[in-house]
NULOTOR-730335 format. One record per residue (C-alpha): residue number from 1; chain; x, y, z. Coordinates in steps of 0.5 Angstrom, whole numbers, plus 500, padded with zeros to 3 digits. Example, Ala and Ser with C-alpha at 12.3 -4.5 7.8 and 13.67 -1.06 7.14 Angstrom:
! NULOTOR-730335
num, chaine, X, Y, Z
1, A, 525, 491, 516
2, A, 527, 498, 514
This chain:
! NULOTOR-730335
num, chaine, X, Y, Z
1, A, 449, 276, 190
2, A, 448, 272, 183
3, A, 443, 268, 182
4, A, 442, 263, 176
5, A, 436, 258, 175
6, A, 438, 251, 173
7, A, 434, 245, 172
8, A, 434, 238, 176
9, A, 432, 231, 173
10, A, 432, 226, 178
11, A, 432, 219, 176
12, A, 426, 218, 174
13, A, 425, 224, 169
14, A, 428, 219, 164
15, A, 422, 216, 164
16, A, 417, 221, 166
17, A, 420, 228, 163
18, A, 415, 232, 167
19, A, 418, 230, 173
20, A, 424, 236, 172
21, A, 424, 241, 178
22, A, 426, 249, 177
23, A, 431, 251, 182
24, A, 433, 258, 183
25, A, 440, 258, 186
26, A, 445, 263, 189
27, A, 453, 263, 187
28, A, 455, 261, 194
29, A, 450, 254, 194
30, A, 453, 249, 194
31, A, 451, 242, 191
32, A, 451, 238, 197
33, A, 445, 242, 200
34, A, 441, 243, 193
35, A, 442, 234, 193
36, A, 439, 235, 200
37, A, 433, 240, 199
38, A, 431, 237, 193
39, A, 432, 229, 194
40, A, 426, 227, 190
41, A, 430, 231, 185
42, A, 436, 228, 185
43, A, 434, 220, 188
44, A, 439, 222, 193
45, A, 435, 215, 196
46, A, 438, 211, 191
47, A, 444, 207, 192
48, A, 449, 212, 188
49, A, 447, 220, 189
50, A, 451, 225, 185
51, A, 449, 230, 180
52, A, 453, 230, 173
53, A, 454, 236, 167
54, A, 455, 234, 161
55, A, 458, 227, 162
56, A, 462, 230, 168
57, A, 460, 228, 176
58, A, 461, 234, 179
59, A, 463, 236, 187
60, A, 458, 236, 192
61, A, 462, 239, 196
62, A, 462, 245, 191
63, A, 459, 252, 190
64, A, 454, 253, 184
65, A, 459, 260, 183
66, A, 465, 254, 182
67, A, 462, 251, 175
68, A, 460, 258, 172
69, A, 453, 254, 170
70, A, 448, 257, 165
71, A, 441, 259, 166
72, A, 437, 254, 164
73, A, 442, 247, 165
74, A, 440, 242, 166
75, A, 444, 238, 172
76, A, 442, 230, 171
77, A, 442, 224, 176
78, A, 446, 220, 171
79, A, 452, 220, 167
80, A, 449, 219, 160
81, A, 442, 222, 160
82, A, 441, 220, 153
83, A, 440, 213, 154
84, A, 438, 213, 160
85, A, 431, 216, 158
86, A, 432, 211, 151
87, A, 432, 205, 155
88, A, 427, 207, 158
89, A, 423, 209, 153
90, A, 423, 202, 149
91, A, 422, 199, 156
92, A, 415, 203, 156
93, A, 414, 200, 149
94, A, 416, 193, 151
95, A, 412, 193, 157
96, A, 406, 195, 152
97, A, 406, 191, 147
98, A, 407, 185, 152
99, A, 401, 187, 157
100, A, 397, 189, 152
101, A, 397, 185, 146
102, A, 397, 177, 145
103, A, 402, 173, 142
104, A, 399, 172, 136
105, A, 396, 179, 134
106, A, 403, 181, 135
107, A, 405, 181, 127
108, A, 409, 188, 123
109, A, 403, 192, 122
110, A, 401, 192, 130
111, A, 409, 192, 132
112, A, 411, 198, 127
113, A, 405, 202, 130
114, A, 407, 201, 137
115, A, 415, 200, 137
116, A, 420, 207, 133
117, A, 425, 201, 129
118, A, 430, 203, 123
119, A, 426, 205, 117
120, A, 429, 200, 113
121, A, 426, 195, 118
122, A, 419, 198, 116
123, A, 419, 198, 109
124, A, 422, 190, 108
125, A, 417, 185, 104
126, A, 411, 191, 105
127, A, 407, 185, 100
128, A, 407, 180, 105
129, A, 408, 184, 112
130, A, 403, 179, 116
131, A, 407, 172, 114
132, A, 411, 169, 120
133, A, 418, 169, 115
134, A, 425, 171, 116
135, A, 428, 176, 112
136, A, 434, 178, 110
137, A, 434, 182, 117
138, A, 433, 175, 120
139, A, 427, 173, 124
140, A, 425, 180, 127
141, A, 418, 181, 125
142, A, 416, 173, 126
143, A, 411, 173, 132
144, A, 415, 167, 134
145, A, 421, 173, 136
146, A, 414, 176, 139
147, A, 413, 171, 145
148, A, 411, 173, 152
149, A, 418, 170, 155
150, A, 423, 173, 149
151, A, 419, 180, 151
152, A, 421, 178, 159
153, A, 427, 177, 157
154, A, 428, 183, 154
155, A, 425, 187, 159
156, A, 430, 184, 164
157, A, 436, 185, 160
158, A, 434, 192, 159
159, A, 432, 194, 166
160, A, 438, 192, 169
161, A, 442, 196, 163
162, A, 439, 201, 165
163, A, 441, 200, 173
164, A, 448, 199, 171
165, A, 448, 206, 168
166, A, 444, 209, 173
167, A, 447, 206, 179
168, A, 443, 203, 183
169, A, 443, 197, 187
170, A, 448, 193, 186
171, A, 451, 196, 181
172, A, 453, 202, 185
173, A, 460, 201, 184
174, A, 460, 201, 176
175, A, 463, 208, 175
176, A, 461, 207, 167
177, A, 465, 212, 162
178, A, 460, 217, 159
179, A, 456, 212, 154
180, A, 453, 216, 147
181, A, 450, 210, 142
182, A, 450, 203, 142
183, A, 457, 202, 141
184, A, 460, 205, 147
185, A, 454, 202, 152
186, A, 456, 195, 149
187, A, 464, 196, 150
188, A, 463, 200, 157
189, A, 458, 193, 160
190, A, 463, 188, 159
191, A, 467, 189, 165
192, A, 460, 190, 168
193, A, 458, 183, 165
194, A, 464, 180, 166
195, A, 463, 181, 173
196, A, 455, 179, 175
197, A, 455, 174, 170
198, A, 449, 176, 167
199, A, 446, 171, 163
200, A, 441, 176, 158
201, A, 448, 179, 156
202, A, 447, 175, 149
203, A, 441, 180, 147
204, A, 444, 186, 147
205, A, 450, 185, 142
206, A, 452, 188, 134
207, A, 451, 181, 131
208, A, 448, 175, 134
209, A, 451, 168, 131
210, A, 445, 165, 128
211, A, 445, 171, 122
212, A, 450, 176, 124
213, A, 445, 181, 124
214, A, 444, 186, 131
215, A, 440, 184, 138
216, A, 432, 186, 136
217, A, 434, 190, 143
218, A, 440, 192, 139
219, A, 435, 195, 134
């Protein structure tokens, strides 16, 4: 019988990579059990408990021998693993920057250090990186943008985008298509918005009516 080693990652592998298990299967297993064996690998305690390839949510009810897998696959909890540990990398950030920094030392030579942005938004008005002003980029690096409940809005906004893609709570029943960037995230969450009624939705967008310039979140 054949034999192929595969890696899981549970929902929590997003934030915490150490978290994937190795699993040695044969041909003839099927996915239902191995969601079973290793539960903590795949949340099968969570609202929604699927394994996915490559975007594609695979039967459970199916050999391991059905889908030809490769040595060394990755099998994910979550249709859009990308950004699922995106968002939950920036989550980390937001958390650190809001839990242990203050309001008023939170200026671009500090937020650069801890926050990955666009080079571009590094590199802006270098002479004068401390000052409280807008740039052309709009108010990004003003410490007023910086306050402890912009940061808690935008940890709420991100947290629940990262359960509508992990399926979890409420959001089990949106099936979202496979999300690869920020454009295809923000066009597959407006029937989920429309929904829910989501009043943080405003901080995820490609351009806000002040400046027309993207969401911080978005950057």
């Amino acid at each position: 019988m054949v034999q192929v080693t595969v890696r899981v990652r549970p929902k929590n592998g997003y934030t915490y990579p150490n978290k994937i298990k190795t699993v040695t299967l044969d041909s003839a297993d099927r996915l239902e059990d191995l969601l079973q064996k290793h539960a903590s690998a795949t949340s099968a305690t969570s609202s929604h408990a699927a394994l996915y390839l490559n975007g594609r949510e695979l039967p459970l009810n199916s050999s391991v021998a059905s889908h030809n897998l490769d040595d060394g696959v990755i099998l994910e909890a979550c249709k859009s693993p990308l950004l699922s540990a995106t968002i939950s990398a920036v989550l980390r950030d937001l958390e650190y920057v809001q839990k242990k920094t203050k309001e008023e030392e939170r200026t671009k030579n500090l937020l650069k250090d801890v926050l990955q942005v666009p080079v571009y938004l590094v590199n802006e008005n270098d002479d004068n990186s401390d000052s409280d002003n807008s740039s052309k980029n709009g108010d990004f690096w003003n410490l007023s943008s910086w306050t402890n409940e912009k940061l808690k809005q935008r940890i709420i906004c991100l947290a629940t985008i990262k359960k509508i893609l992990q399926r979890d709570d409420r959001y089990a029943v949106h099936d979202i298509p496979l999300c690869t960037d920020c454009k295809s995230l923000y066009e597959n969450l407006q029937p989920v918005w429309e929904r829910h009624k989501n009043h943080n939705r405003h901080l995820f967008k490609p351009s806000t009516k002040k400046n027309g310039n993207p969401s911080t979140i978005w950057i």
